[in-house]
N, C-alpha and C positions, 0 to 999 in steps of 0.2 A: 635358407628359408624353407619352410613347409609345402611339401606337395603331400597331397592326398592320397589313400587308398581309394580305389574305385570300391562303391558301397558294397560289389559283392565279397571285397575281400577285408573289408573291415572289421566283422567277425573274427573272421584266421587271425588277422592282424590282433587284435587285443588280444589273443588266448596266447599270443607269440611273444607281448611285449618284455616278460623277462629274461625269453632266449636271446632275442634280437633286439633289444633299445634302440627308440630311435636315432640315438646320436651315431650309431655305431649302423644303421639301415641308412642313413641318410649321411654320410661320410662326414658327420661333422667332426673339423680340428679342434685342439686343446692349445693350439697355437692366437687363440682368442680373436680368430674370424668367425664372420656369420656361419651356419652349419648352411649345406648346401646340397640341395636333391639332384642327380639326374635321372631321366626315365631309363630304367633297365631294369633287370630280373632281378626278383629277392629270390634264392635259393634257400630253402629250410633244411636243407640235409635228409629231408625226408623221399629226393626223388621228384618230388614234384615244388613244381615255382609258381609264383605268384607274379603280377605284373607290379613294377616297384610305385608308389602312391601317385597322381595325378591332383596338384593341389584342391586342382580345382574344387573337390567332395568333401573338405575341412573348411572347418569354420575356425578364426582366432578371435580375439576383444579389439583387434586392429587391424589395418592391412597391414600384410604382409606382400613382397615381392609377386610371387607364383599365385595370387590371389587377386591384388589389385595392381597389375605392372603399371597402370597409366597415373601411378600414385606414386610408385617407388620402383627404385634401378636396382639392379642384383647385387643383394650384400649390404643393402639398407635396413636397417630398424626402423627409421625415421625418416622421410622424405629430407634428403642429401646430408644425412648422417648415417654413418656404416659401423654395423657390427664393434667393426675394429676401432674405431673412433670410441666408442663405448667402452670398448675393455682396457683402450688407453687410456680413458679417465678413469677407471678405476684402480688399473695401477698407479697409476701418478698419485691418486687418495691413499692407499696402503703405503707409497713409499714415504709420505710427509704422516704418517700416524707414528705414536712410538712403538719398539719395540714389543711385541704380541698385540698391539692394539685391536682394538674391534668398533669398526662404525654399524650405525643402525640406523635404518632410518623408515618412515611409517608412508605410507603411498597417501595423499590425498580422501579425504570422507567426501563422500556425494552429500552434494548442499542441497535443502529444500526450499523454495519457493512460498510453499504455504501446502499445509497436509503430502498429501502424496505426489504433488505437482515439484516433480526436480528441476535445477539448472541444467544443463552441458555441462557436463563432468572436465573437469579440465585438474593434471595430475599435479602434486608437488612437485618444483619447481626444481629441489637439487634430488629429490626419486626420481623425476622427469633423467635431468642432467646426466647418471651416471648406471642408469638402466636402461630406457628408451620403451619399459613400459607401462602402459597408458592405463592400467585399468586400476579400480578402487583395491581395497579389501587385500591389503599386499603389504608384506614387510623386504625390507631389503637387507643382508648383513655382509657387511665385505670386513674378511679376518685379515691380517699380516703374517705371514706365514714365514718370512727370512726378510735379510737383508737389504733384497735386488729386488729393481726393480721388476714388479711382474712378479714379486712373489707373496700372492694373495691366495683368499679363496673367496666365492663368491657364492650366497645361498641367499635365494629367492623364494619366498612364503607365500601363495595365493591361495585363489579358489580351484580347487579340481574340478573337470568337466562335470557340471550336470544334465543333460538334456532337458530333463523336466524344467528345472529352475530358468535354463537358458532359453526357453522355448517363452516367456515371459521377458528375460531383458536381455535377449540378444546373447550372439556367442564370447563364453570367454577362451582364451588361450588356454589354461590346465597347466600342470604342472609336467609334461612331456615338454610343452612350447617352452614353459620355463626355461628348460635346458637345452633345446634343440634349436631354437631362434632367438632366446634371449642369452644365451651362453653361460647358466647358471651351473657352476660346479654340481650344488644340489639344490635340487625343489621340494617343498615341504609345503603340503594341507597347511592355509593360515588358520583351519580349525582348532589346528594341535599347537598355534604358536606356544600356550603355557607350558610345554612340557619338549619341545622340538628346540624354544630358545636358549633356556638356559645351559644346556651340555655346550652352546657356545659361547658362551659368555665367561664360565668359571676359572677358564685359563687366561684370562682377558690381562692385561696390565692396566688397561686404561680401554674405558668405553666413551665413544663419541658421539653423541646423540642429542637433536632439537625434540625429541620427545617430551612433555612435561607431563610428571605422573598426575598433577594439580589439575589439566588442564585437556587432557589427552581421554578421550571415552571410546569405546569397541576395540578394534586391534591393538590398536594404536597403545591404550588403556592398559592389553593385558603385557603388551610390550614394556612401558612405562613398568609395571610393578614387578615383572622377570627382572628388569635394570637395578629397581631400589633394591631388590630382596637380595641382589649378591654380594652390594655391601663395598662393592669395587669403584672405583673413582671415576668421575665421570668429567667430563666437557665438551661444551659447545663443539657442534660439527661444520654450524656457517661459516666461521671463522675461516677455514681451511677449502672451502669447499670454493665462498667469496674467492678465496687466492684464483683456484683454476677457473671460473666463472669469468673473471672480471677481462682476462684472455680470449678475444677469441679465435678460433681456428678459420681457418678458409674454409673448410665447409659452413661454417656457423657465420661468417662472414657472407659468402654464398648466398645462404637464405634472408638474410636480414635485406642486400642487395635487392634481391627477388620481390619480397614484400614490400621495400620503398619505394622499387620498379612501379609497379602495380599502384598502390594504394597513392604515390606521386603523380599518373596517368588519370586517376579516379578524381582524384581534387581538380586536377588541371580540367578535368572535361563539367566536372561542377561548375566550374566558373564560367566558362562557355555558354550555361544556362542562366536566363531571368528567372530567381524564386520568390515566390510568395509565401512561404512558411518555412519554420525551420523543421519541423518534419517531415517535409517533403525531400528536402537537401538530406537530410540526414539519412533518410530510409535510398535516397540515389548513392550516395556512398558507401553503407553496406553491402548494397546490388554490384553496385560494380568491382567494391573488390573482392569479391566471391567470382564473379562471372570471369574474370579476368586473371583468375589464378592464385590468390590467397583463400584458405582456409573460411576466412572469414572475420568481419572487423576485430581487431584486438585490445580493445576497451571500448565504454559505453564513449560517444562520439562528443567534443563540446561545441555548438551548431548555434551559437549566441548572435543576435541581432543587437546591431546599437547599443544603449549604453550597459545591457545584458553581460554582453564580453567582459567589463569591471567586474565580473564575480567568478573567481579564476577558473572551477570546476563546475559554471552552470551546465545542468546536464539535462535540466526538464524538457529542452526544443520543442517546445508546441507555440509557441509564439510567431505574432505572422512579423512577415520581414519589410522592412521601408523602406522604397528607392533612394531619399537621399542619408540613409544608413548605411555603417557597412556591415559587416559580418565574417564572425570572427570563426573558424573552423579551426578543431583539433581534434585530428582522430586518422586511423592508422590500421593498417593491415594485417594478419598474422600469415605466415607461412612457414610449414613444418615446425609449429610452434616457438619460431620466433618472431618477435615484432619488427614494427616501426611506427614510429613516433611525430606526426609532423603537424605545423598549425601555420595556417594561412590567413591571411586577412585581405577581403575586396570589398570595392563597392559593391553594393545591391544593383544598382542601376547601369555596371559597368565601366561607370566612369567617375573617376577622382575628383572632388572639389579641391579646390585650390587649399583649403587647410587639410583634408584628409591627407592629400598628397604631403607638404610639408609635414606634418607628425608622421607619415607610412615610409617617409625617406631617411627621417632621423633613427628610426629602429632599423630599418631595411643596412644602414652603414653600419650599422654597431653589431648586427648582427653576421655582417659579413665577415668582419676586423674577428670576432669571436671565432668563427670555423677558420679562418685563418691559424689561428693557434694551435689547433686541433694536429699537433705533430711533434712527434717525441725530441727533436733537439729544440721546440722552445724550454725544453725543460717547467713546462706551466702545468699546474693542476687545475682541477674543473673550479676551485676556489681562485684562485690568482686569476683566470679565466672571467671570474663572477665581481671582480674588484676592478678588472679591468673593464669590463663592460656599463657598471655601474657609472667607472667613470668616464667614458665613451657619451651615456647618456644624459650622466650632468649636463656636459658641455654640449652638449645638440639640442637640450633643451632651454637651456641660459640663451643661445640663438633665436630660441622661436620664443622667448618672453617668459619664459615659467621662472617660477621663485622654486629654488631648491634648496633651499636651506632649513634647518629645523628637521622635522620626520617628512618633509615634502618626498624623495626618495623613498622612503619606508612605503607613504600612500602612492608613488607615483609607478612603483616597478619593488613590488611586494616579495616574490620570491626567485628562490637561488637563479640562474642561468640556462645550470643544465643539471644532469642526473646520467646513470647511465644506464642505459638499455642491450634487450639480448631477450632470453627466455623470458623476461618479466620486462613491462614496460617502466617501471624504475626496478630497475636489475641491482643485485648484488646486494640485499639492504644491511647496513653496517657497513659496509665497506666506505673506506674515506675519499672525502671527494678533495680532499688535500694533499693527497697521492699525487708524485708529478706522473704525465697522462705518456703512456707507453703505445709500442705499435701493437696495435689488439685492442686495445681500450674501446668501446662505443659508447656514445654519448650522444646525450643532443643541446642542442644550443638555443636556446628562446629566450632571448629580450622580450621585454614587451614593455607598455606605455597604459596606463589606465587610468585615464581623467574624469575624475567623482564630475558628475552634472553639475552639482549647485557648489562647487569650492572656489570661494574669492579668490582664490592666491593663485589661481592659474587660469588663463588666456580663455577667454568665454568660447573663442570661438572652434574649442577645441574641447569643452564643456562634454560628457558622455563619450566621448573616442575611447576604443577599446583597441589594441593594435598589440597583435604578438607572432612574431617570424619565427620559426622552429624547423631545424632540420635533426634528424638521426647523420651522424657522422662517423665514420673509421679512422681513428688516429691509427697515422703508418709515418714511417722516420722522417721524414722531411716534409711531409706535407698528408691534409686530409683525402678522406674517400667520402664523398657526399653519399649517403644511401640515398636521397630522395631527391634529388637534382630535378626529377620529371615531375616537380611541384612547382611552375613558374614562379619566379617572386617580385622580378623588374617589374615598375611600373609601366612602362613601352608592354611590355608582353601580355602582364593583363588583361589590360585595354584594348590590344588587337585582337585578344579572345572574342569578341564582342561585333569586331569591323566584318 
């Protein structure tokens, strides 16, 4: 990680950079660990020394270690992702490419709002995955270089330092960080991508890129048309990428853990409280999973009152809330940019009627029977998982009176089960959920129950109930890893929220 010159030797320092490169000032390995400062003397051969950089007086587009320690441990990229975790995904990509292959892939465009009013920049998801960095205006290219594993090269495209410009939107990393923190063989000006891409492309066999020249504008754009112009054959990079994604590591485990932690503790203490709006709940569960050690909520939150909840993805929450209502919560934390996923359903008032309870037990069992499966010798995929659950909720509803036959099913518990999560709150997209479910796999698990107000065909008194249980889960060999366990779900526990 980057330490800094002290400002007086910053000067020396740039007029030095083609004697002394950073990576070679900064002891970084080609053994594909983080590069790594310690404070000592830069000798220049000249006689006199210099005192070696103090991060502290550099600026990058992210923290880094020697910059923000209370963010990141030595040898991270990524808040409990390492260097080397990085450079093993991207060998693991070069050894599943063919023979000379070449992947490409384009960093995220900052979204606008309206005019000059931007979002949170938040990176693509497999440039996120196999780089670790964060900022726009970036191309990524990892070549195959031989056989073995680990026999790649890696060149990374941005912006080069500008002061002036950065003095407007904050500092970016440059192309030194490129290679001295992000561990890029070489860095290249994304200015000169048209004429810096193609010398790697032309020995290609096969190029792998989500690029679309149709669809693709700025870098992205002039990358897309370097790709068409060489004429070379191309394919899908998610396909492959899905493969290493849908695994995850114990570090990536790690964080998901941490965020369910957290964002499971923020529901539970929600519930704790009598609300009278749903943006008021909503804007307490942001708060608290920031204060509390997530990032920051990891999708728009769904905060539905009564029979609101029947509309899967209501997201408007301005609606005030009713005691003998319940309310329906889904929404979830991020940390080190990975998620978690969980949805809750309580009284308003605290306390259960005698039909909420009956409908909140029959999801509550079926959902449980669900994360049970969640382990690689049932040999079950998230589909077999969604059939069995379906039919879990037939028969618990046949008990409380409901007519299930016909599309009743279809309107009663509308969609799949579960999906899987990780970097993206539905992670891996293409990927099949037909796959039998492996140790690594994360997923989550949500039953729900959603009774139309005015539908004859089922139990009046159950008319507007909106009910969906949801955990983030770790399939491991024999049994699951609940990520968000600290999301009470028994009725007994609720309830004593309240006493």
């Amino acid at each position: 990680m980057a330490r800094s010159l002290p400002r007086t030797a910053l000067r020396h320092f740039e007029r030095h950079l083609k004697q002394q490169p950073l990576r070679s000032v900064f002891s970084s390995t080609r053994s594909r660990g983080a590069a790594s400062w310690s404070p000592s003397t830069w000798w220049t051969g000249t006689g006199r020394s210099y005192a070696t950089v103090s991060a502290a007086d550099l600026e990058f587009g992210q923290p880094v270690h020697e910059t923000h320690p209370h963010i990141l441990k030595s040898g991270e990229i990524t808040p409990g992702i390492t260097a080397q975790e990085y450079a093993d995904r991207r060998a693991k990509l070069a050894f599943n490419l063919a023979d000379n292959g070449v992947a490409v892939l384009a960093a995220a465009d900052l979204k606008y709002r309206s005019g000059a009013v931007f979002y949170p920049y938040r990176q693509e998801s497999n440039f996120l995955y196999l780089t670790g960095f964060l900022e726009q205006d970036a191309l990524a290219v990892i070549q195959k270089t031989g056989p073995n594993l680990g026999d790649y090269a890696f060149h990374l495209f941005c912006r080069p330092k500008d002061p002036r410009l950065e003095q407007w939107s904050g500092p970016w990393s440059g192309l030194q960080a490129a290679e001295d923190v992000f561990n890029a063989d070489k860095a290249g000006d994304i200015h000169q991508i048209d004429t810096l891409l193609p010398p790697l492309l032309r020995s290609a066999s096969r190029i792998y890129t989500d690029i679309n020249i149709n669809h693709s504008g700025g870098f992205a754009g002039v990358a897309a048309s370097g790709i068409s112009s060489t004429k070379i054959s191309t394919s899908p990079l998610q396909p492959l990428v899905n493969q290493q994604r849908a695994i995850k590591s114990p570090a990536e485990i790690a964080n998901m853990r941490h965020a369910g932690r957290v964002s499971g503790r923020a529901i539970t203490s929600a519930m704790r409280n009598a609300w009278s709006r749903e943006k008021d709940l909503h804007s307490f569960l942001d708060y608290e999973f920031t204060k509390h050690g997530c990032d920051g909520p990891a999708y728009v939150p769904v905060v539905a009152g009564g029979p609101r909840g029947c509309m899967i993805h209501y997201v408007h929450n301005t609606a005030a809330l009713a005691d003998d209502q319940m309310v329906l919560v889904d929404a979830g934390g991020e940390y080190g940019t990975y998620v978690t996923d969980i949805t809750r359903t309580w009284p308003v008032s605290g306390k259960f009627s005698a039909a909420q309870r009956d409908l909140y037990d029959a999801v509550l069992k079926v959902q449980r029977a669900g994360v049970r499966l969640c382990r690689e010798d049932s040999r079950m995929s998230l589909d077999d998982i969604h059939r069995a659950t379906e039919s879990g909720l037939r028969e618990e509803l046949k008990q409380l009176g409901f007519e299930t036959g016909g599309n009743a099913m279809d309107v009663l518990f509308p969609h799949h089960v579960g999906h899987y999560v990780g970097l993206d709150v539905h992670d891996v997209p293409g990927y099949g959920r037909s796959v039998p479910l492996r140790a690594g796999h994360c997923v989550t698990i949500e039953p729900g129950v959603y009774v139309p107000p005015d539908d004859e065909r089922f139990p009046k008194q159950f008319g507007g109930m909106a009910i969906r249980i949801e955990d983030s889960v770790c399939v491991d060999e024999t049994g699951p890893l609940v990520l968000t366990t600290e999301a009470v779900k028994e009725v007994v526990d609720i309830e004593a929220l309240r006493d």
